[in-house]
DSSP file (Angstrom, degrees, kcal/mol; ACC not computed):
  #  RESIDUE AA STRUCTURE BP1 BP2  ACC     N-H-->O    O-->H-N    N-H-->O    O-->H-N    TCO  KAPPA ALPHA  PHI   PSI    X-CA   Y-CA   Z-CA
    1    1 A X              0   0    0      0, 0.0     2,-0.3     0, 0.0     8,-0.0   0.000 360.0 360.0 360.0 146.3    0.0    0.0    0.0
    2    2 A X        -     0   0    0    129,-1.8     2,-0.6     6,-0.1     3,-0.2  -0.821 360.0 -86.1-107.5 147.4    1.6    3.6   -0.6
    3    3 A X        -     0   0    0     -2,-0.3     5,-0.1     1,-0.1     6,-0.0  -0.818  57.9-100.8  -4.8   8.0    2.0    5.8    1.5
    4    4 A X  S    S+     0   0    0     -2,-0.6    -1,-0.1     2,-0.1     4,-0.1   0.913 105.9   7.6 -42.6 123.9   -1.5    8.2    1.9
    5    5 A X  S    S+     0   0    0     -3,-0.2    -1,-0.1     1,-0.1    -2,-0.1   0.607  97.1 143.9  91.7   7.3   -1.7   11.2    0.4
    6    6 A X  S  > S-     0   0    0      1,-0.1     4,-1.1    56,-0.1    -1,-0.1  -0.129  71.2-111.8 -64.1 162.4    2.0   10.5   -1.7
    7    7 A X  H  > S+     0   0    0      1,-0.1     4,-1.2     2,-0.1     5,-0.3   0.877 125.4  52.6 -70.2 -46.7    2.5   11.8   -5.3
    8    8 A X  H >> S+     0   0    0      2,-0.2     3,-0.7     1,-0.2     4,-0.7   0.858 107.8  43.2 -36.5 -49.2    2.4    7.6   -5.6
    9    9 A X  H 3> S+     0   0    0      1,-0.3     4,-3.7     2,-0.2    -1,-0.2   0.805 116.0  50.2 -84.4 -38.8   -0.9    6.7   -3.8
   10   10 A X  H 3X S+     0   0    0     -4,-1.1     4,-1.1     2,-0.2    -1,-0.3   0.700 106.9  58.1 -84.9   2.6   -2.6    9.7   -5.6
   11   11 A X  H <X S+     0   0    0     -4,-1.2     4,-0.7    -3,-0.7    -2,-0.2   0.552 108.9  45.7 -81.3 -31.1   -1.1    8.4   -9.1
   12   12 A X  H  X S+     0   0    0     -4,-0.7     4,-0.7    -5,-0.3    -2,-0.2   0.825 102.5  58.0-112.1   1.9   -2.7    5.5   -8.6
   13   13 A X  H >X S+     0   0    0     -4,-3.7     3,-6.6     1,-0.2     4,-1.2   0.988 110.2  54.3 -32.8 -75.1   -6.2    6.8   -7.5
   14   14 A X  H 3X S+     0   0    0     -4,-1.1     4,-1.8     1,-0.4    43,-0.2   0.741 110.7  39.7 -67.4 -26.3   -6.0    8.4  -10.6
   15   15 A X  H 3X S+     0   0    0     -4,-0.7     4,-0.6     1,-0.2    -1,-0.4   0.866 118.5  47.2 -73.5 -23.0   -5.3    5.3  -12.4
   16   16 A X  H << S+     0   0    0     -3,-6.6     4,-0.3    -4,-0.7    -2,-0.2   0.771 109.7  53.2 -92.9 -32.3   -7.7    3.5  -10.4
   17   17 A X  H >< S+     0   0    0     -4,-1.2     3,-1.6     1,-0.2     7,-0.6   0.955 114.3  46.2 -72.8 -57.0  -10.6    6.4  -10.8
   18   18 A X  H 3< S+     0   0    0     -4,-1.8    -1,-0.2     1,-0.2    -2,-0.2   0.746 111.5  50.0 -75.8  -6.8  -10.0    6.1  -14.8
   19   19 A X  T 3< S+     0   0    0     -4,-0.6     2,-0.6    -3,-0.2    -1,-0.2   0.069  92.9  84.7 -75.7  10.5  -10.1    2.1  -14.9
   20   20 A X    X>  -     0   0    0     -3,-1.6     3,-2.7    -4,-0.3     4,-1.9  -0.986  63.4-168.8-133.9  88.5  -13.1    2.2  -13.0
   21   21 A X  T 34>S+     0   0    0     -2,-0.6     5,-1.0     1,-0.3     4,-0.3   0.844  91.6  61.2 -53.8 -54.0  -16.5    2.7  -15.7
   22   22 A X  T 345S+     0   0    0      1,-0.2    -1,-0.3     3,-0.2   101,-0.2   0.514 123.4  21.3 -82.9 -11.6  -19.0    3.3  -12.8
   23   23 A X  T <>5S+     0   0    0     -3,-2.7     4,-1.5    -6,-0.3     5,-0.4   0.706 134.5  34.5-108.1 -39.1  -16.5    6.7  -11.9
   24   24 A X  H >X5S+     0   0    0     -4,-1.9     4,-3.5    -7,-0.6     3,-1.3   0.972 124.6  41.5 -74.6 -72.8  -14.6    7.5  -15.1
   25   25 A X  H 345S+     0   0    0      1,-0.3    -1,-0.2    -4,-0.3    -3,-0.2   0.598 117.8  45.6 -43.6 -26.7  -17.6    6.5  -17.7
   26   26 A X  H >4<S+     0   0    0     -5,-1.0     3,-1.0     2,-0.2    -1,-0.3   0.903 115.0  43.6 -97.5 -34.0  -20.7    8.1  -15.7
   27   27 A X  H X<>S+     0   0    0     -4,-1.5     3,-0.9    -3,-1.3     5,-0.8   0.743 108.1  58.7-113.1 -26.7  -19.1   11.5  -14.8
   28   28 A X  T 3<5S+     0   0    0     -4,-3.5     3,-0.5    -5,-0.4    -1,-0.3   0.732  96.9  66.7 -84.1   8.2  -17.6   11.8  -18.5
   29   29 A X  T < 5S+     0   0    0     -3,-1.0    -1,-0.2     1,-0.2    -2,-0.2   0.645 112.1  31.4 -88.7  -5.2  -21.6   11.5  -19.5
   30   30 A X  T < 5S-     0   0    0     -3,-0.9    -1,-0.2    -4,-0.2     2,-0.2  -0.531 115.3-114.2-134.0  64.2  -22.1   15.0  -17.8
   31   31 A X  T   5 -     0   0    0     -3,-0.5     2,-0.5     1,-0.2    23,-0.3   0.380  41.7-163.9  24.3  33.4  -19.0   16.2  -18.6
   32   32 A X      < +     0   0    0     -5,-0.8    23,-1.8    -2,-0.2     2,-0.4  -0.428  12.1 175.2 -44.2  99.2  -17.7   16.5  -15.0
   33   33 A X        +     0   0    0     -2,-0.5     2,-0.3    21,-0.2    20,-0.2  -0.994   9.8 142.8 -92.1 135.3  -14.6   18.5  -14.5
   34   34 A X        -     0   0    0     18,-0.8     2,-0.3    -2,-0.4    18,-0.3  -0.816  45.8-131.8-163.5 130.7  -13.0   19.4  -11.5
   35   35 A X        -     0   0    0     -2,-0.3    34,-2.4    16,-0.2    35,-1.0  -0.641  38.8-176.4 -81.2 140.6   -9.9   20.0   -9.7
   36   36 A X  E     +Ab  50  70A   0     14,-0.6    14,-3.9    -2,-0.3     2,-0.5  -0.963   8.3 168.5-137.9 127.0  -10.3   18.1   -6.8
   37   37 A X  E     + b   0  71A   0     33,-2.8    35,-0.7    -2,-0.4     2,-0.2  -0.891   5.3 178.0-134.3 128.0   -7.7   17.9   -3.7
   38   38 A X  E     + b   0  72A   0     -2,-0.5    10,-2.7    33,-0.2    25,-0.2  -0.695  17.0 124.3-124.2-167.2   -7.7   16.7   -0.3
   39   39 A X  E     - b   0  73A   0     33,-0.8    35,-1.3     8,-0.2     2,-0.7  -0.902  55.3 -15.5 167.0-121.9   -6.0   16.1    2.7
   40   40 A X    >   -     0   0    0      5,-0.3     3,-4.1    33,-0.2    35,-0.2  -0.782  47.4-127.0-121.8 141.4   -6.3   16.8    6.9
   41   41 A X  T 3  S+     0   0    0     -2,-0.7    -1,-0.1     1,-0.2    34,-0.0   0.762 109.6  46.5 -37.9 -42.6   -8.5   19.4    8.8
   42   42 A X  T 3  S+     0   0    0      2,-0.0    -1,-0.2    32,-0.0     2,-0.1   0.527  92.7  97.1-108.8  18.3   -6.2   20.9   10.6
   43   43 A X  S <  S-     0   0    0     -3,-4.1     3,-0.1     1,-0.1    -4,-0.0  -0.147  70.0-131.1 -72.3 164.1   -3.4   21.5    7.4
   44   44 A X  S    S+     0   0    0      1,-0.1     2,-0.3    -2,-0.1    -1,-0.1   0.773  86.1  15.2 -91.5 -39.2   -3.6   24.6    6.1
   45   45 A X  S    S-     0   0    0     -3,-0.0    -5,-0.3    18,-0.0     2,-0.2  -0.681 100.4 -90.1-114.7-176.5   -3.6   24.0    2.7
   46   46 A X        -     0   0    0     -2,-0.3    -7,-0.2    -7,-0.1    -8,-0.1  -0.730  27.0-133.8-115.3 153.1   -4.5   20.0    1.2
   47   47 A X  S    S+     0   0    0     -2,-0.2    16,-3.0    15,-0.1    -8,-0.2   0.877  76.7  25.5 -69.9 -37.3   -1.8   17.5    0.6
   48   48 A X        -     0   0    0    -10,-2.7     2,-0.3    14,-0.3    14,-0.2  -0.313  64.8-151.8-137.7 179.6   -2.5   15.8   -2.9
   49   49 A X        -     0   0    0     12,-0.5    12,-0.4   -12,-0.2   -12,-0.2  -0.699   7.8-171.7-167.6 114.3   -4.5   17.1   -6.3
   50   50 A X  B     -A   36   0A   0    -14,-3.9   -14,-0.6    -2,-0.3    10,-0.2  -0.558  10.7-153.3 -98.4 178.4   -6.3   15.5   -8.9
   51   51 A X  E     -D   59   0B   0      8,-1.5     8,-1.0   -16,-0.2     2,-0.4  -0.925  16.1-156.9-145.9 128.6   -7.6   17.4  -12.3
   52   52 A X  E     -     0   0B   0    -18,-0.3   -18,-0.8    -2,-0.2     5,-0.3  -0.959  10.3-171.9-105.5 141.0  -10.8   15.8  -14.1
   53   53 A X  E >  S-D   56   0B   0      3,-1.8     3,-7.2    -2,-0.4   -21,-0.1  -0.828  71.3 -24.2-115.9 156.3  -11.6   16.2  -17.5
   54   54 A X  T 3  S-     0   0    0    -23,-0.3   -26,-0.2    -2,-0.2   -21,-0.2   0.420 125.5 -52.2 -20.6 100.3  -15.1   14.9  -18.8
   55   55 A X  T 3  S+     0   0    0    -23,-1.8   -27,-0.4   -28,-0.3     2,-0.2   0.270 120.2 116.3  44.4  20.5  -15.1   12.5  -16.1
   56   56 A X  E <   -D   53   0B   0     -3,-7.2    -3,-1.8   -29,-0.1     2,-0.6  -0.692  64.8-138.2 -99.5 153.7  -11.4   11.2  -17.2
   57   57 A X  E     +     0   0B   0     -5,-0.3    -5,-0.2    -2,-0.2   -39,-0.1  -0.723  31.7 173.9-111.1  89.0   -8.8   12.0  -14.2
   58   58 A X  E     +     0   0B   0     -2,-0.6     2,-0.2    -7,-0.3    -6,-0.1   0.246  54.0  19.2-108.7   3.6   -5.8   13.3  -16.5
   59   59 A X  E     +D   51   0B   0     -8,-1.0    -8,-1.5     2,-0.0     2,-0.2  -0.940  59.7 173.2-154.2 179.6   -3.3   14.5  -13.9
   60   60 A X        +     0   0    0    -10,-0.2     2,-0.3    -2,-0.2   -10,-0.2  -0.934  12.7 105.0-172.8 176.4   -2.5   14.3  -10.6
   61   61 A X        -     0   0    0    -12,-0.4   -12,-0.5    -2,-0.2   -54,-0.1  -0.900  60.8 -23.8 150.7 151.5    0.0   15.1   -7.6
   62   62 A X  S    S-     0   0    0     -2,-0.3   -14,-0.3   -14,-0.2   -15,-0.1  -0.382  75.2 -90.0 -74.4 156.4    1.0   16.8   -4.7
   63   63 A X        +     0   0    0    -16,-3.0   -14,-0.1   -25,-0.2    -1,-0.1  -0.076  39.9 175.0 -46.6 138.2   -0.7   20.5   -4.1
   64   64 A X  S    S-     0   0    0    -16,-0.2    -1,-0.1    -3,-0.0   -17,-0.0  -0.397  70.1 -74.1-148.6  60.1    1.4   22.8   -5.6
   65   65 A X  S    S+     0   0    0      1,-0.1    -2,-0.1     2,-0.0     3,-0.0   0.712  81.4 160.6  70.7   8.6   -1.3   26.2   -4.8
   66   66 A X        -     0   0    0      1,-0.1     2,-0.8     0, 0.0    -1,-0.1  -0.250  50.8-101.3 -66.8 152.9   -4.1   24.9   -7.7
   67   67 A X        -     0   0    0      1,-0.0   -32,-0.1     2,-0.0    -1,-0.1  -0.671  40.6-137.1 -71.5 117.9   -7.4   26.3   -7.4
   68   68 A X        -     0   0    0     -2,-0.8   -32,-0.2     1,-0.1     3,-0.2  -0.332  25.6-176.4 -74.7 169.7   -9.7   23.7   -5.9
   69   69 A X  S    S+     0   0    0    -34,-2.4     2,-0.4     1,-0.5   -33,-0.2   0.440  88.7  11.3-109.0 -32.7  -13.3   22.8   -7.0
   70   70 A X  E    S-b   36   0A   0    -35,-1.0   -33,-2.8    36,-0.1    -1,-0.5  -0.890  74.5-163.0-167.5 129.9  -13.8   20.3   -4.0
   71   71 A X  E     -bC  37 105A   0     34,-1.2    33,-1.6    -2,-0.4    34,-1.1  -0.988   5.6-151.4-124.3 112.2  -11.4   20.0   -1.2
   72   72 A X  E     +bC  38 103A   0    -35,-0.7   -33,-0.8    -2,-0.4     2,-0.3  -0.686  18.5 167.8 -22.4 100.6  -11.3   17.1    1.1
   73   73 A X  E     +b   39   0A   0     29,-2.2   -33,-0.2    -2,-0.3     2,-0.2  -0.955   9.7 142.4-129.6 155.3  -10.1   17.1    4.9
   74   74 A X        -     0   0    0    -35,-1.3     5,-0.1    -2,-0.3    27,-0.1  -0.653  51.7 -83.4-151.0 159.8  -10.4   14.6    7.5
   75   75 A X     >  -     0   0    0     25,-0.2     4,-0.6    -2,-0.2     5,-0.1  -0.037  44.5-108.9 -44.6 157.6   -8.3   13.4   10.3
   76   76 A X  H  > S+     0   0    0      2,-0.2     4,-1.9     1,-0.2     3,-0.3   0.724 113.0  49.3 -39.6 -45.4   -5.7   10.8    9.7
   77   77 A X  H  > S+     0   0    0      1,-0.2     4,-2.7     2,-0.2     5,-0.2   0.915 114.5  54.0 -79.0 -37.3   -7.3    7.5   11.4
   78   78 A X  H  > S+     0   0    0      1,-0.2     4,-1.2     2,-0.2    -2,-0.2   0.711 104.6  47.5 -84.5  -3.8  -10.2    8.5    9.5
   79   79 A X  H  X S+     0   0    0     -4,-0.6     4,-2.3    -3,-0.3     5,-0.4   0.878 119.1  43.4 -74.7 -59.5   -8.5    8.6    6.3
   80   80 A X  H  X S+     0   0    0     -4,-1.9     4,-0.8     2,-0.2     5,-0.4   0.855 107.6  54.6 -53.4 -42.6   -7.1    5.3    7.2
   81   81 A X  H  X S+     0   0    0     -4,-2.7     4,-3.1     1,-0.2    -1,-0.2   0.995 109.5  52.1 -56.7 -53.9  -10.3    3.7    8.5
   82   82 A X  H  < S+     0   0    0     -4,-1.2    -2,-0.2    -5,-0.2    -1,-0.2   0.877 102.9  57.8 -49.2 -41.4  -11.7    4.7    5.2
   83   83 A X  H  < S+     0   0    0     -4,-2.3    -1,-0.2     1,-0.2    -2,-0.2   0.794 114.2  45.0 -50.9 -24.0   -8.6    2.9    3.1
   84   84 A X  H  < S+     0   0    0     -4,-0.8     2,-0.9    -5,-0.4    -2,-0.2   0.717 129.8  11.3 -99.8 -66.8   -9.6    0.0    4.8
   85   85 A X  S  < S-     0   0    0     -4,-3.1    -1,-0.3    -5,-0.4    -2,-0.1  -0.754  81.1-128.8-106.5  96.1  -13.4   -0.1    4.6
   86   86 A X        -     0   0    0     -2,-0.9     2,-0.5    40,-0.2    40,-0.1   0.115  18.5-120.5 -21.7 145.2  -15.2    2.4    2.1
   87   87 A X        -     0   0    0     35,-0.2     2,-0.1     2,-0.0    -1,-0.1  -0.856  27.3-161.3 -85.4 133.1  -17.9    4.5    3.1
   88   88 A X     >  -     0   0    0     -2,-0.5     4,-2.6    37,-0.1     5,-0.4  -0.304  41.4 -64.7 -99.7-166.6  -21.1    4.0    1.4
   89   89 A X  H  > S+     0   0    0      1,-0.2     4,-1.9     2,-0.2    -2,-0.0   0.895 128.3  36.2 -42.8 -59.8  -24.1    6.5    1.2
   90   90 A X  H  > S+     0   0    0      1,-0.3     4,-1.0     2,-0.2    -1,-0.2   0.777 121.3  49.6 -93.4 -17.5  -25.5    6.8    4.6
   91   91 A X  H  > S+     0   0    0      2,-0.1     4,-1.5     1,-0.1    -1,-0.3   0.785 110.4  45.8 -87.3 -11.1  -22.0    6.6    6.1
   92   92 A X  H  X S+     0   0    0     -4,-2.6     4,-2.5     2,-0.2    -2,-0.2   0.790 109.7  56.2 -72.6 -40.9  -20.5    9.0    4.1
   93   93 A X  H  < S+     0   0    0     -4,-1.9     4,-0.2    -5,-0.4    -2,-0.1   0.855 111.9  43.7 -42.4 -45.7  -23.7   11.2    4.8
   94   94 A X  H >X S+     0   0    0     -4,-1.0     4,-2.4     2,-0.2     3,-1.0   0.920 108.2  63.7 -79.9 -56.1  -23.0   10.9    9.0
   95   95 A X  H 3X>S+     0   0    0     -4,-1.5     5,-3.1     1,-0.3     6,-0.9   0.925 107.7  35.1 -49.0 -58.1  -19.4   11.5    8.3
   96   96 A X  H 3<5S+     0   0    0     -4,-2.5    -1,-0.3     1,-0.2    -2,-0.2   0.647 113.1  65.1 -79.5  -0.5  -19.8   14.9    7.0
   97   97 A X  H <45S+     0   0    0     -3,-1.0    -1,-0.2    -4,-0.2    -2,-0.2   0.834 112.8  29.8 -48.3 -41.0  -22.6   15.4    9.5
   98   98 A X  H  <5S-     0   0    0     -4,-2.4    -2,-0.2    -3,-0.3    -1,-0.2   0.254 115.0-113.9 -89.5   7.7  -20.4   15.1   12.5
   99   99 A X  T  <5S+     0   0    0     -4,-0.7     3,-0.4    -5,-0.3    -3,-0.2   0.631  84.3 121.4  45.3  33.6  -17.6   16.5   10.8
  100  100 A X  S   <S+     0   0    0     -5,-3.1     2,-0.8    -6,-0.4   -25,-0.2   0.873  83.0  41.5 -84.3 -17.7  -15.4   13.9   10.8
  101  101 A X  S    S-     0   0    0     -6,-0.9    -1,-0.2    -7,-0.1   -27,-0.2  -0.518  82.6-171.4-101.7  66.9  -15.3   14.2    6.5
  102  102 A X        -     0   0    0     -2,-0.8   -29,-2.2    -3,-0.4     2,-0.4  -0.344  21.4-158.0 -86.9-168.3  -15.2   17.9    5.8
  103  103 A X  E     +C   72   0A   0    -31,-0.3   -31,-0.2     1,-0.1     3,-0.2  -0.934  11.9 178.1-158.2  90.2  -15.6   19.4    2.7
  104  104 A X  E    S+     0   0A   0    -33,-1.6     2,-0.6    -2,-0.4   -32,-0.1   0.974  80.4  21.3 -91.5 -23.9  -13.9   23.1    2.6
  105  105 A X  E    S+C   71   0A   0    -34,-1.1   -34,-1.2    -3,-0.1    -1,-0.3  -0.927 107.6  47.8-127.2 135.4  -14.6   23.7   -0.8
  106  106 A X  S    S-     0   0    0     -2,-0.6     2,-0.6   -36,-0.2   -36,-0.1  -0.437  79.9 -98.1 126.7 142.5  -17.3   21.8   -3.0
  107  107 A X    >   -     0   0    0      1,-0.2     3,-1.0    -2,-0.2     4,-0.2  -0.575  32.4-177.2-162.3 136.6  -20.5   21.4   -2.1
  108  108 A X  T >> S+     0   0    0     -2,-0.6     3,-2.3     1,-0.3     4,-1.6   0.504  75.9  50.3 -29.1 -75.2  -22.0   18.5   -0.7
  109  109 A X  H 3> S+     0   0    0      1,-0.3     4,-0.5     2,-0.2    -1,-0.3   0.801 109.9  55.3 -56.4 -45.6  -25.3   18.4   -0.1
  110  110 A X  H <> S+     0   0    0     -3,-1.0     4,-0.6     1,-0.2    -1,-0.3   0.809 112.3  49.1 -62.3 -22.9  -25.9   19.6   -3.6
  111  111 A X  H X4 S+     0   0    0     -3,-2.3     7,-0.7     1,-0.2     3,-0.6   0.901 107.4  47.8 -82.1 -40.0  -23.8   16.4   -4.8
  112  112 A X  H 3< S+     0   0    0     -4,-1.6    -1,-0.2     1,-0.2    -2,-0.2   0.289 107.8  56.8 -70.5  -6.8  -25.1   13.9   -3.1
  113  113 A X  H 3< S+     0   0    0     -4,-0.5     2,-0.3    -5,-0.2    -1,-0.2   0.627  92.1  79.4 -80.4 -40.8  -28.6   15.0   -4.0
  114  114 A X  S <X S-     0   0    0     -3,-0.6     4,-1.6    -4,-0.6     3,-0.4  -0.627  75.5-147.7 -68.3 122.0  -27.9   14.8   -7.5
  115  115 A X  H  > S+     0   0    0     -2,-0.3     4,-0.8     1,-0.2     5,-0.2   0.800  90.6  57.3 -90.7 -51.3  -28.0   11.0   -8.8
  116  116 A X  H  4 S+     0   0    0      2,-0.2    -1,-0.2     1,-0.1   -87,-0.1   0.254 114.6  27.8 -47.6  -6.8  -25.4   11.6  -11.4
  117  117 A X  H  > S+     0   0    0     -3,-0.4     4,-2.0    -6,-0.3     5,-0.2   0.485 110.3  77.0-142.7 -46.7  -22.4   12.8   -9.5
  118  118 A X  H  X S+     0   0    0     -4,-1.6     4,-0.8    -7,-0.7    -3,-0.2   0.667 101.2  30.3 -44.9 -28.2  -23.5   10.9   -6.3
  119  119 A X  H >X S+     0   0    0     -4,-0.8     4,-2.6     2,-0.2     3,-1.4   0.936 114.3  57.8 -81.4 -55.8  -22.6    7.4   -7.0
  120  120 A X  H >> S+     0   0    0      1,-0.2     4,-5.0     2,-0.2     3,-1.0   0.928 111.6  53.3 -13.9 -78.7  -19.7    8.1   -9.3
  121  121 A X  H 3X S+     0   0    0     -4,-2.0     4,-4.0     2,-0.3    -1,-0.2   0.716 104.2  49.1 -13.2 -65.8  -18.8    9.8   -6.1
  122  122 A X  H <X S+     0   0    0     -3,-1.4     4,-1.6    -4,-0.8    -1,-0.3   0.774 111.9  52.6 -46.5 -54.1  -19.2    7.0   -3.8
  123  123 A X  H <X S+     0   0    0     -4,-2.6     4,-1.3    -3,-1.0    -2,-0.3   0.738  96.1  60.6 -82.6 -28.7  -17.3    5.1   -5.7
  124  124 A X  H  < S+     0   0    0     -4,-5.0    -2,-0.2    -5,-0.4    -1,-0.2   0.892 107.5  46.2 -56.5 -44.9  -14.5    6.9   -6.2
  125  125 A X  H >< S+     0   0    0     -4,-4.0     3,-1.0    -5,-0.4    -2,-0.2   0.937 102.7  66.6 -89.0   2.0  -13.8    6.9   -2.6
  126  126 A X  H >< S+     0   0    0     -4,-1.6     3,-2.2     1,-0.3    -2,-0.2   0.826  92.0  65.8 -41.6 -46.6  -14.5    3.3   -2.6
  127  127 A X  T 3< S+     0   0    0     -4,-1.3     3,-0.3     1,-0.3    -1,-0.3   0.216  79.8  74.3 -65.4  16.1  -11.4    3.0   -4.8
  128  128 A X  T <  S+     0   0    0     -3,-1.0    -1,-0.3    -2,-0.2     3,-0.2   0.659  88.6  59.5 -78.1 -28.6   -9.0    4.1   -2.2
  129  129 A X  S <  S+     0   0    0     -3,-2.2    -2,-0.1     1,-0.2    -1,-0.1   0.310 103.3  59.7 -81.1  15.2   -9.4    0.4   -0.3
  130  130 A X              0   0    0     -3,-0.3    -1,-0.2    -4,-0.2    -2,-0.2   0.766 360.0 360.0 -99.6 -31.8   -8.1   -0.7   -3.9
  131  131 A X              0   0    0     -3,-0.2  -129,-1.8    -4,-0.2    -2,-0.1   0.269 360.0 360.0 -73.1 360.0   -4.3    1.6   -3.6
């Protein structure tokens, strides 16, 4: 397993996000772009950066100042807990209720409402227990 949050681990999200039909294939049918970056609540700025193009994930890396579209934080065991066991719908839901998943840019509630960008979704951060 690499490292979390490495220029490795987030090279092969990306690889894993664009082998994947149910993220790559659904989000390039509404032309989903977004730079998307995360890391931990209490960093200042987020560790890692992906870039999507219709729904294809065509770079990726550590932050180097790009403008996000959806930023990621949570603590470290919860990063980890997640690596191990995905979160599905209603636990993903709880997480960013209590704040263990926040979300400083992007926003949630409107994605997860949305049918199209919510599973994709889901399933992307299912592919982390994959890395």
């Amino acid at each position: 397993m690499s490292q979390l949050f490495s220029n490795e681990w987030i090279n092969a999200l990306k690889d894993a996000w664009n082998a994947t039909p149910e993220v790559a294939d659904k989000l390039a049918e509404i032309n989903f772009c977004s730079t998307i970056t995360c890391g931990f609540k209490d960093d200042e700025k987020p560790l890692c950066v992906f870039v999507v193009e219709n729904g294809k994930a065509v770079s990726a890396g550590l932050y180097n100042g790009e403008k996000a579209d959806w930023d990621m934080r949570a603590d470290l065991k919860d990063w980890d807990k997640w690596s191990k066991k995905p979160l599905g719908m209603a636990s993903m839901g709880m997480a960013v209720a209590t704040g263990k998943l926040k979300f400083v840019t992007g926003d949630f509630k409107a994605m997860i409402k949305n049918p199209s960008m919510a599973g994709p979704f889901i399933r992307s951060f299912a592919l982390m227990t994959e890395i």
